[in-house]
C-alpha positions in Angstrom: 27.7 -76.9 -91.9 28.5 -79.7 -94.5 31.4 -81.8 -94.0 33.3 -81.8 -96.7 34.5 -85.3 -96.0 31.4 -86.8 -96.1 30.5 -85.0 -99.3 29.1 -87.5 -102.4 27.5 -85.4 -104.6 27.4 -81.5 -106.0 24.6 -80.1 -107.6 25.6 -77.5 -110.2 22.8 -75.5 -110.8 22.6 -72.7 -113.1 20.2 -69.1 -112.4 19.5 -66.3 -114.6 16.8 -63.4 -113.5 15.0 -60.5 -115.5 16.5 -58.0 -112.5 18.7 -57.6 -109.9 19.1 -59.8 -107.2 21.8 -60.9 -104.7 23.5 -64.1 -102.8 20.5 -64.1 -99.5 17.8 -63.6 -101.9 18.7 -66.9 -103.9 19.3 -68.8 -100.9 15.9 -67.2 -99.5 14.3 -68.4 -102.6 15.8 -71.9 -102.2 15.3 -72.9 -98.9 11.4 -71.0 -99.1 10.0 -72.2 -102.2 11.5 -75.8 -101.5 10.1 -75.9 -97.8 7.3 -78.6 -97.7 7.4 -79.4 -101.4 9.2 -82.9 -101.3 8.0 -83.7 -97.1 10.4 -83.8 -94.1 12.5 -86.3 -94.9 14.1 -84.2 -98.0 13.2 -80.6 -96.3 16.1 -78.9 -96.7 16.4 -77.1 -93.4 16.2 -80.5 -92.0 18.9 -81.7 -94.0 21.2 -79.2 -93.6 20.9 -78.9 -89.5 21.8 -82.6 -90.0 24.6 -82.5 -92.0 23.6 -83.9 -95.2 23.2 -80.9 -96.9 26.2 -78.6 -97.0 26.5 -75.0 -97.7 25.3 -73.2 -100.5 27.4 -71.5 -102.5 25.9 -69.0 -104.9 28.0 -66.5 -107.1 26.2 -64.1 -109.3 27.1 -61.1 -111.7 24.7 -58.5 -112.8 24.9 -56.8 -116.6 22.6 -54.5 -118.6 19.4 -54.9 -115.5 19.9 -58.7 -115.5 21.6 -61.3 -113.1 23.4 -64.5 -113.9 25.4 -67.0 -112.2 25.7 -70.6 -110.5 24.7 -72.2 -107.6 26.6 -75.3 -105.6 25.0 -77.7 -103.1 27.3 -80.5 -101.5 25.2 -82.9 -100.7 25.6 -86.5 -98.9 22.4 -88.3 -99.4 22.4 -91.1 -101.9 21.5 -90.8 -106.3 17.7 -91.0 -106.0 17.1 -88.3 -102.9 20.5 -86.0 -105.1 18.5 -86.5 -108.1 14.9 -85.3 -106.3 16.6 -82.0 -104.2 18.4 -80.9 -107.8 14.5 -81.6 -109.7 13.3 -79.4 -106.7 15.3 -76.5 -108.0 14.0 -75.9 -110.9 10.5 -75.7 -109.4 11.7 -72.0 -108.8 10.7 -69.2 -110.7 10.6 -66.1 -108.3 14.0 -64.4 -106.7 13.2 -62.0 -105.0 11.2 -59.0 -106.8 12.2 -60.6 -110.3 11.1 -63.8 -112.3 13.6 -66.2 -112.4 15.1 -69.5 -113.8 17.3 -72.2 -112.3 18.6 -74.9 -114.8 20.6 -78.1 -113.5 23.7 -78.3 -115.3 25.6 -81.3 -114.2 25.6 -83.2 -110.5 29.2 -84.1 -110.1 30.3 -87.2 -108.2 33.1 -86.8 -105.8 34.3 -90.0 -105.5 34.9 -89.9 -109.0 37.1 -86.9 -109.0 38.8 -88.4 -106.2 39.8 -91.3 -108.0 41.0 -89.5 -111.3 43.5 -87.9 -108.8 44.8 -91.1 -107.2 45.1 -92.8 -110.7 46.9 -89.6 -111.8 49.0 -89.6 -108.5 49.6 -93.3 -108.9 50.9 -92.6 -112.0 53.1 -90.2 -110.9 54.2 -92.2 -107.9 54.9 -95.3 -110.0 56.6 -93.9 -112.7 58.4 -91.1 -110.9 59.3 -93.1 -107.3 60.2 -96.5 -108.4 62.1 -95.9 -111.5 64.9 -96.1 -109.1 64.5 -99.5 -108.1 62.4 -101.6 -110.6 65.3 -100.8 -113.3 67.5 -102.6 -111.5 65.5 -106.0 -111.2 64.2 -105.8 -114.4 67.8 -105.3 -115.9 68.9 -108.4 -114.1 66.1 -110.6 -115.7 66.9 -109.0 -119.2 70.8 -109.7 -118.6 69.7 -113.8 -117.4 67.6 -113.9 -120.8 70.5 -112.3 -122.8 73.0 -114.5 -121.6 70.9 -117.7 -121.9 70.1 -117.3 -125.5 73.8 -116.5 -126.2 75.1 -119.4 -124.3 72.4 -121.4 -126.3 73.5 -120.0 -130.3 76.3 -122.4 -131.4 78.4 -121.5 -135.0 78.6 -124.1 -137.4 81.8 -124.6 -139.8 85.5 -122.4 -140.1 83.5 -119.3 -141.0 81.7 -119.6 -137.5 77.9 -119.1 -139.0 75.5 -118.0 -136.0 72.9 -121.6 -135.8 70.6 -123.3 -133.1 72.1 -125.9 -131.1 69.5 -128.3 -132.6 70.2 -128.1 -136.4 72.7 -131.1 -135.8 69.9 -133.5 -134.7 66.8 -132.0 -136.6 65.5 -133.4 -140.0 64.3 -130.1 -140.5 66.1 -126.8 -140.1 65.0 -123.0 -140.9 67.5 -120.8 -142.8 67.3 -117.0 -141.9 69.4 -114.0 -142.5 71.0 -112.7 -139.4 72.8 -113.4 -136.0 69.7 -111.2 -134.7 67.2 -113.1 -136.3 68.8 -116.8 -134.7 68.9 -115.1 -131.3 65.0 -114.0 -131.5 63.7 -117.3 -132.6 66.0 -119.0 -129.8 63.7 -116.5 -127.6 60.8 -118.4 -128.3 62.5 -122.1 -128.1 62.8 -122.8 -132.1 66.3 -124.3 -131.9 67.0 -125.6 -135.3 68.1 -122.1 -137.2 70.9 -121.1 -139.2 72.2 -117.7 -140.6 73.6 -116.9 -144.0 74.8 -113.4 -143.1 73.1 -111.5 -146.5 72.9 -112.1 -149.8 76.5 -113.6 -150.1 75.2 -117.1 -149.2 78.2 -119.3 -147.3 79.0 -122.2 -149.4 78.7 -124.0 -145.7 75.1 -123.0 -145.4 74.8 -124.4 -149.3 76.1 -127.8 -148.6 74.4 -128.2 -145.1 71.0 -127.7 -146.8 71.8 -130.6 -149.0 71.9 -133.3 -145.7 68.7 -131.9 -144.7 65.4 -133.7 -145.5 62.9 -130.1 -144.9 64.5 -126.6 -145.3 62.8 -123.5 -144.6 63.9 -120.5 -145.9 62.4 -117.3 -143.4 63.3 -113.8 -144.1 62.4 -110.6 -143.8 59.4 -109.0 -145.3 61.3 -105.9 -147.3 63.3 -106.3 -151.0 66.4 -107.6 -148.9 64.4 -111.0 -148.3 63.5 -111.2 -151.9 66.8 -111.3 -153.2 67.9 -113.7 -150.7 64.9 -115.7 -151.5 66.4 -115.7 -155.2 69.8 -116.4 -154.3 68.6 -119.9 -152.1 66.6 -120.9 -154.4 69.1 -121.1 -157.5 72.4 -122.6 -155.5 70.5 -124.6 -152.1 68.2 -127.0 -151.4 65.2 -125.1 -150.0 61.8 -127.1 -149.7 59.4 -123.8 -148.3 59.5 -120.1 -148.1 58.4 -118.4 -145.3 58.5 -114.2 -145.2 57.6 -111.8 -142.2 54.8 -110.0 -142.9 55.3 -106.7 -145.1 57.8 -104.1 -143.3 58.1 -106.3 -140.4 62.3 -108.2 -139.9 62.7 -111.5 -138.3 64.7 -110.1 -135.4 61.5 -107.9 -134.2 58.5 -109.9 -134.7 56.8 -111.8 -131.5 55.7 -115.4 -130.9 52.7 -115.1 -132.3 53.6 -113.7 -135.4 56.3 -116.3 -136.3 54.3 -119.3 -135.5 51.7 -117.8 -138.2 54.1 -116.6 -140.7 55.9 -120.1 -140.4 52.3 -122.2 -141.0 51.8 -119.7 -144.0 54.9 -121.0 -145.7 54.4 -122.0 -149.4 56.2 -124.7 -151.3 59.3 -123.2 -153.7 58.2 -124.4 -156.7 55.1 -121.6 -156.5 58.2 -119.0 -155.4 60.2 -120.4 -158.2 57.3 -119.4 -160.6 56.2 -116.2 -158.8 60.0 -115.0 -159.6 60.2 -116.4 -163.1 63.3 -118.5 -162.5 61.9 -121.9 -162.8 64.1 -122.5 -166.1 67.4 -120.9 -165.2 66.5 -122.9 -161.6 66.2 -126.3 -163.8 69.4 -125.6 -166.4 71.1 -125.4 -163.7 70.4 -128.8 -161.8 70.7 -130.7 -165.2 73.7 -129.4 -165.1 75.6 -129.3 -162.0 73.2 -131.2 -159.9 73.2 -128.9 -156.8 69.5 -129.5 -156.2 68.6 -133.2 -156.2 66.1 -133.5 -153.5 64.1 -130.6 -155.9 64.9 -132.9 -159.4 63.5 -135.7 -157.3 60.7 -134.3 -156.7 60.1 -133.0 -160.3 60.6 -136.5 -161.1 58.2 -138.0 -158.9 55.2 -135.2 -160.4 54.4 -136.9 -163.3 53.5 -140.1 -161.8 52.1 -138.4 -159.1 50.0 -136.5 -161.4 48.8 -139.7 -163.2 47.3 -141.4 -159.9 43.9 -139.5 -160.9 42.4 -138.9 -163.6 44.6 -136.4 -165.4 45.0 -138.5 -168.5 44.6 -135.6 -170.5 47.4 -134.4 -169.3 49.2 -137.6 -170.1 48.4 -137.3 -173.4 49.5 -133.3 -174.0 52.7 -134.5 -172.8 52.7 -137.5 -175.4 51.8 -135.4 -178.4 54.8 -132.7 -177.2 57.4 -135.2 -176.9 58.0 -135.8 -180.9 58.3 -131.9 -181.2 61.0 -131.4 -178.8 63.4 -132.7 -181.0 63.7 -137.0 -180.9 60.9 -136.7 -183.8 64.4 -136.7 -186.7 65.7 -139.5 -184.7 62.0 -141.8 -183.8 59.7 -141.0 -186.2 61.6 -143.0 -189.7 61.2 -146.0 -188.0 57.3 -145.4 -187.7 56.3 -143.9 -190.7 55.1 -147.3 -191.7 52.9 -147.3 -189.1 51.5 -144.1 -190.0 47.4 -145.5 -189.3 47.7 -144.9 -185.7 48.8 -140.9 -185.8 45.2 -140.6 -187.3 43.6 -141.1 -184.1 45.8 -139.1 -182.5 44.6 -136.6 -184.3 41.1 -137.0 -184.2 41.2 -137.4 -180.2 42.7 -133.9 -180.2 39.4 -132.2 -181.4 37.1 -134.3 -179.2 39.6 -133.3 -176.6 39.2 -129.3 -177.3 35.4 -129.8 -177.3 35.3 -131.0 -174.2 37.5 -128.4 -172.5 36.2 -125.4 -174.5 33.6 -124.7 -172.1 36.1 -124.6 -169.0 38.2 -122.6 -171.5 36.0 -120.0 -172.3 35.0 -119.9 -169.1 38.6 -119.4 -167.2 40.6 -119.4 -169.5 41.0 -115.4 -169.5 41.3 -115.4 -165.1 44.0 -118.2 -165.2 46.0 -116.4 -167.8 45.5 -113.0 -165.5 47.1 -114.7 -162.4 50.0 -116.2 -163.6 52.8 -114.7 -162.2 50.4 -112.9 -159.4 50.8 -115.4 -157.2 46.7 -115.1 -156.2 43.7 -116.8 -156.0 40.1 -116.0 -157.1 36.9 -117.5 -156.4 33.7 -117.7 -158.3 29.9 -117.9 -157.5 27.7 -121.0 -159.5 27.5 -117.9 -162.1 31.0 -117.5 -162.8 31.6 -114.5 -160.8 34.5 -113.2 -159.3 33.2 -113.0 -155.2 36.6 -112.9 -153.7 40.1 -112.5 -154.7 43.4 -113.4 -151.7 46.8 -114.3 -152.2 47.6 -118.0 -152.0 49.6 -118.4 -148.8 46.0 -117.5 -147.6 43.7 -119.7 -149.5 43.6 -122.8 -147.2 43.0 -120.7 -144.2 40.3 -118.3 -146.2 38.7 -121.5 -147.6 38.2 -123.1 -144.4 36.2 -120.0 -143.0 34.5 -118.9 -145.9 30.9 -118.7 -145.5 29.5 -117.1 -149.0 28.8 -120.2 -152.3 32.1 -121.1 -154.3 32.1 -123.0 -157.2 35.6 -122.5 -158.6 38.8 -122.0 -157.6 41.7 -120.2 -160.1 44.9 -119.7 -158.2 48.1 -119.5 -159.0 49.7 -122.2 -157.0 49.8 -125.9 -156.8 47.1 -128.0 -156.0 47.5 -130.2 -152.9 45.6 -133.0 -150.8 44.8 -130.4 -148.4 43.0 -127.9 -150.7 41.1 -130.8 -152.5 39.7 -131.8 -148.9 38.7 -128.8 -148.4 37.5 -128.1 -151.8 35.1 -131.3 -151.2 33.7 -130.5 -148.0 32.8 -126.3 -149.4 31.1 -128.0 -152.5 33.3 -126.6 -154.9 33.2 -128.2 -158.2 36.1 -126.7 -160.2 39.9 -126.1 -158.9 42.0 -124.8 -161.3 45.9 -124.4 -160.8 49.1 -124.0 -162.6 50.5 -127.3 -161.0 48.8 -130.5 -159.4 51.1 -131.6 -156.7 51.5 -135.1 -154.8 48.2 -136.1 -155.0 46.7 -139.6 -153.6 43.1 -139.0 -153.4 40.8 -136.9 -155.7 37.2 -136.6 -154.5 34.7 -137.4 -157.2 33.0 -134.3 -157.1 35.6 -132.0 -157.7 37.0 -131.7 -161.2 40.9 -130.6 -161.4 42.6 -128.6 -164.3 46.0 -126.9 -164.9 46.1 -123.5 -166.2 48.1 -124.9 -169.2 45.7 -127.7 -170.0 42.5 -125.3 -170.7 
């Protein structure tokens, strides 16, 4: 008789007969029709007088003159001789008096079974017998992280604002809303954070952005970060905007995602346009003053602008002047001189001609982005093959494998996406702002939304 220790294999067998027929007539059936067929080694007297064949369990029903009903045969040997004996099986076609048909269903694997129930009991065991004691350590390590990052967060002025120890000594420091939010980027070792507690921005937090040379502005990715977004922006000195990504807070997001949504940060000015508060943003330093490091750089983009060759910008910006109001105060003086207005006005014309094909071109995409905050790319045949928004454009450029030609975004154009520009072959980038730029490669041609 079979051990059923030693049992690999079970060969689920399935018989159905024209007649009646009992338990000793199938196993009759088996062991004669089988004897010989496969030689001695796999003979299954033989085998079963050894111990490598177990006992054969057959149960059958009979209903309406027929018989039906399963037969089971442990077996030890390995796959190939399993696999041969179950074959063997279906070589029958007489029970008996009756014809007859055995069908292999399935040949089940022990060990397998076996080791379902030791995962499940595992389970059980580890879950259900150690709750009792791995609590306890693991409580302890969560307490000596706790208490760490608390005796790390420092407050900073009377109204004791939540900060990093390291906003003291850092150039740059990252504003975000909540005590939480400090606490979880101390977690991951980014030291140089302050709170403003909501949208009721501390006038502490205000003036300490003003002694800072970079200041990031992270918040959540919800309507409550917009607003405090909007609220920085108009009375502090904020240089980038970072955001957690859509539904996600600051508090709950994991190393990984705050290193990426910090690299995606974007420059204000594109916020400060995306929001439509640019003006109000610019009465407001004229006159107060609470921005200066932004007025400097506003200052510094028209010279920055003119190290290329942007001249036609130059020029729009020449022929607006005298309509902004000092033409009353300038233009008496030089009405004697009126010979040189005429080729003002005949470089205007040659000047339209030579944008109109960009114009008619782009024109209609660059006036569809503004204010979307989005980028769109174009095939040599001026087809829209892509469109992202434009904290993702440097990334998506970089891996982009399909021809661009142009680039419409609404954003700035940096260094950074002009290198990249040069090395994908794209001809055209189009932008609502050029930015601080020092080198233009020669075979990409730059234009403002404005200037088409």
């Amino acid at each position: 008789m079979q051990n059923t220790d030693t049992t690999k294999y079970i060969i689920h067998s399935k018989i159905s007969a024209d007649g009646i027929i009992e338990r000793p007539d199938i196993v009759g059936a088996i062991f004669g029709q089988t004897e010989g067929l496969l030689g001695s080694d796999l003979d299954l007297r033989d085998l079963q007088k050894t111990g490598r064949i177990g006992r054969i369990e057959v149960i059958v029903a009979a209903k309406n003159g027929k018989t039906k009903g399963t037969i089971l045969i442990p077996s030890s040997l390995d796959r190939v001789e399993t696999s041969i004996l179950a074959a063997s099986l279906e070589t029958i076609d007489r029970v008996g008096p009756c014809s007859a048909k055995i069908e292999v269903a399935q040949v089940e694997d022990v060990r397998a079974t076996k080791r379902r129930q030791i995962m499940e009991r595992a389970k059980f065991i580890l879950t259900g017998m150690f709750d009792e004691n791995l609590p306890e350590s693991q409580e302890i390590a969560d307490k000596v992280r706790q208490s760490v990052r608390i005796e790390e967060m420092q407050y900073y002025g009377k109204n004791k604002i939540p900060c990093g120890p390291a906003i003291h000594d850092s150039d740059a420091i990252i504003v975000v809303e909540g005590r939480a939010d400090v606490l979880n980027l101390l977690r991951y070792g980014i030291k140089n954070t302050i709170c403003v507690g909501g949208t009721n921005v501390p006038p502490e937090v205000v003036e300490f952005t003003k002694k800072k040379e970079t200041v990031t502005a992270f918040t959540d990715g919800d309507r409550g970060g917009e607003l405090i977004i909007k609220e920085l922006i108009q009375i502090a000195n904020i240089d980038y905007i970072a955001r957690a990504p859509d539904g996600k807070s600051v508090e709950d997001l994991v190393q990984k995602e705050i290193i990426r949504s910090l690299r995606q940060k974007v420059p204000v000015e594109q916020v400060m346009e995306k929001y439509s508060i640019g003006d109000s943003k610019e009465s407001k330093e004229d006159n107060s003053g609470r921005s200066p490091r932004l007025q400097k750089r506003k200052e510094r983009r028209p010279s920055d602008v003119a190290r290329g060759p942007v001249s036609k910008v130059q020029k729009r910006e020449v022929k607006e002047r005298p309509q902004r109001g000092s033409r009353s105060e300038e233009m008496p003086e030089s009405k004697s001189n009126a010979k040189p207005a005429a080729p003002v006005k005949k470089a205007t014309p040659s000047k339209a001609k030579r944008q109109s094909p960009m114009r008619n071109r782009f024109k209609s995409h660059a006036d569809d982005l503004i204010g979307t905050f989005s980028a769109r790319f174009f095939d040599s045949g001026d087809k829209v093959v892509n469109e992202i928004p434009v904290r993702d454009l440097v990334n998506t450029l970089k891996s982009y494998e399909d021809e661009i030609k142009t680039v419409v975004f609404d954003g700035v154009v940096t260094q950074r996406i002009l290198d990249i520009a040069a090395d994908k072959g794209i001809e055209n980038l189009i932008g609502a702002k050029v930015g601080s730029v020092s080198k233009r490669p020669a075979g990409v041609k730059v234009f403002t939304a404005k200037a088409l």
